[in-house]
C-alpha positions in Angstrom: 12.2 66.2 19.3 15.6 64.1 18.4 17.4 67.8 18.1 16.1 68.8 21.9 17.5 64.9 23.5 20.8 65.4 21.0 21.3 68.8 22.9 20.8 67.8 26.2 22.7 64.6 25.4 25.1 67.1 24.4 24.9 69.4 27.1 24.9 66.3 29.9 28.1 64.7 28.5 29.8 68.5 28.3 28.6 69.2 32.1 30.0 65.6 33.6 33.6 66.1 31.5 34.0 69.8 32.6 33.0 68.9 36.5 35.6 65.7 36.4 38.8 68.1 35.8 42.3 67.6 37.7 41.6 71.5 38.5 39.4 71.0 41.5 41.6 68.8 43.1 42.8 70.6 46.5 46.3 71.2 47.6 47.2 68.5 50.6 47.8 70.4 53.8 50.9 69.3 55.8 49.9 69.4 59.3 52.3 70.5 61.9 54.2 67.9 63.9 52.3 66.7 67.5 55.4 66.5 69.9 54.8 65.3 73.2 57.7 64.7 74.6 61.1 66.7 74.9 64.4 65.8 76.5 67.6 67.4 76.2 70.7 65.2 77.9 73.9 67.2 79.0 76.5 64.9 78.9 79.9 66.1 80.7 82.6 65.7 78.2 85.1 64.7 80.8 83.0 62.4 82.6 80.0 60.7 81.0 77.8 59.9 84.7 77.8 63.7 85.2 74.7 64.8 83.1 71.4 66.6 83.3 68.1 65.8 82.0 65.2 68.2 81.3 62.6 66.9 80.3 58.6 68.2 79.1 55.9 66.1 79.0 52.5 67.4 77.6 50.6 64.4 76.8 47.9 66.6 74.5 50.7 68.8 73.0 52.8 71.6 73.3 49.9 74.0 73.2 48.3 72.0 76.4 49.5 71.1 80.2 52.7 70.0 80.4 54.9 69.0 83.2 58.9 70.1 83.3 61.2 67.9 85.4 65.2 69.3 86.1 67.2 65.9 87.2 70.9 66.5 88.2 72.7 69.7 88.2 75.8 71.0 86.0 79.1 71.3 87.3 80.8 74.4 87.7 84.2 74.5 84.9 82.3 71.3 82.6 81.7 71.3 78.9 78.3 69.3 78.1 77.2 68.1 74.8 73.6 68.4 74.4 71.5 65.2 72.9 68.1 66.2 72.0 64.8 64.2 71.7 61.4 65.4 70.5 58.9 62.7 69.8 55.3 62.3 69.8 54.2 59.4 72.3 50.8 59.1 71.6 51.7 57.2 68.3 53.1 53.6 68.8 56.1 53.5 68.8 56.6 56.9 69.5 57.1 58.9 66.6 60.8 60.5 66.3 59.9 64.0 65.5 63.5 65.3 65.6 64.9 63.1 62.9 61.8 62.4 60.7 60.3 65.6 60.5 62.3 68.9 62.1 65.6 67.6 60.5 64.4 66.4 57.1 62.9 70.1 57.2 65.9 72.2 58.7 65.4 75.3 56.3 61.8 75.7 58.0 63.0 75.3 61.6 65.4 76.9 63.9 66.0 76.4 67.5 66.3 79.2 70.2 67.8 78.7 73.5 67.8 81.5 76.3 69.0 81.2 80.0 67.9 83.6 82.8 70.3 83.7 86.2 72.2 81.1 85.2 75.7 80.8 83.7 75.5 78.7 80.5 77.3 79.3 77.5 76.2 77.6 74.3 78.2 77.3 70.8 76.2 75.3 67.7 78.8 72.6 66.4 80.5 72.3 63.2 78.6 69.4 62.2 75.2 70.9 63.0 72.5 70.5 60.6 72.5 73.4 58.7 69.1 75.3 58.8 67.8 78.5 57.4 69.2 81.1 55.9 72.4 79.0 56.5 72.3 79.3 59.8 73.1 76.0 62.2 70.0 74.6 63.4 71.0 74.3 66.8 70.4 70.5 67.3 74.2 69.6 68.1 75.3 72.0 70.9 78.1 72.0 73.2 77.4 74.0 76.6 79.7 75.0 78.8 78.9 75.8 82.3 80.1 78.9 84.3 79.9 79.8 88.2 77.5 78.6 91.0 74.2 79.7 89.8 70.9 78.8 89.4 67.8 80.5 87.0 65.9 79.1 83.8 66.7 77.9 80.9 64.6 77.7 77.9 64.0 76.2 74.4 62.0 77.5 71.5 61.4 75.5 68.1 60.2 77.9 65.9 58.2 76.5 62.5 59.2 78.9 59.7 60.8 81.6 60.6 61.0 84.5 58.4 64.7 85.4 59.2 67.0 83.4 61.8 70.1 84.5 63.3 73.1 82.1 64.9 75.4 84.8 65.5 74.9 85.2 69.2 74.8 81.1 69.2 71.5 81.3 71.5 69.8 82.0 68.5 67.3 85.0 67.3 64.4 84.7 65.2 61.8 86.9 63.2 58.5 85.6 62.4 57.8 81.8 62.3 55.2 79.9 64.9 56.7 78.6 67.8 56.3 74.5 67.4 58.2 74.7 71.2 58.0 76.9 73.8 59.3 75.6 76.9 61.3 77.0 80.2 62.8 74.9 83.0 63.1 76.5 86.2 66.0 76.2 89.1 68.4 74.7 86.9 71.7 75.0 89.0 75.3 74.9 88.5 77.4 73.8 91.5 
């Protein structure tokens, strides 16, 4: 009778070691950012009041409703520096997504820009974050702004690309999720 209890004293204390190990322990999942808000400013170089705000609100998300807004117009001949905010508004404060998540994590982000109809060039700066593959990041832009015209313009963050490309200085990607998929419409140069 003592050798039975010894063994399943045995066999208890053997069971409640092996089932407390580090092993089990799961790996944390980083979820993706929430971003809510995004802005881009176009500042003229030569005259600071001349600028253009687009800005996307999507109160559940980028993968919900959203609404765009296009205030001002460029100006035909103008270089514009491009000042970038995506933040999450339904924390409080808002939380700055740019600067505490997609920069601290540059090598698993890359912007895209595109325009359709309208004449925008773009070149990533110097001092542009440098992102994957080497490639800039495309958060410090200077765009400059050809003849009258008017068409779309449009911004993709995409979350782990598998290659990126900055050569064309709009920006290519291959595989990745898009965090940001958003297109403003009647943008105008005048």
């Amino acid at each position: 009778m003592k050798t039975s209890k010894f063994i399943l004293g045995a066999l208890f204390c053997l069971t409640l070691i092996t089932s407390c190990s580090d092993d089990d322990d799961p790996i944390p999942v980083l979820e993706e950012e929430l971003i809510t808000n995004v802005t881009l400013t176009f500042v003229n170089n030569a005259n600071t009041s001349d600028t253009v705000v687009m800005s996307s609100i999507a109160p559940d998300g980028q993968d919900g409703a959203s609404t765009e807004i296009v205030t001002g117009d460029f100006t035909e001949g103008a270089t514009y520096s491009l000042n970038l905010a995506i933040t999450n508004a339904s924390e409080n404060p808002a939380d700055d997504v740019l600067n505490d998540d997609i920069i601290p994590e540059a090598d698993e982000h890359f912007f895209v820009y595109a325009v359709n109809g309208i004449n925008l060039t773009v070149t990533r700066d110097s001092d542009d974050v440098d992102g994957p593959d080497s490639n800039k990041l495309g958060v410090n832009t200077t765009w400059v702004a050809g003849a009258v015209s008017t068409g779309n313009f449009q911004i993709i963050l995409v979350h782990e690309p598998e290659g990126a490309d900055d050569s064309d200085e709009f920006g290519s990607v291959t595989g990745g999720s898009e965090d940001v998929n958003i297109t403003f419409t009647n943008v105008e140069i005048q």
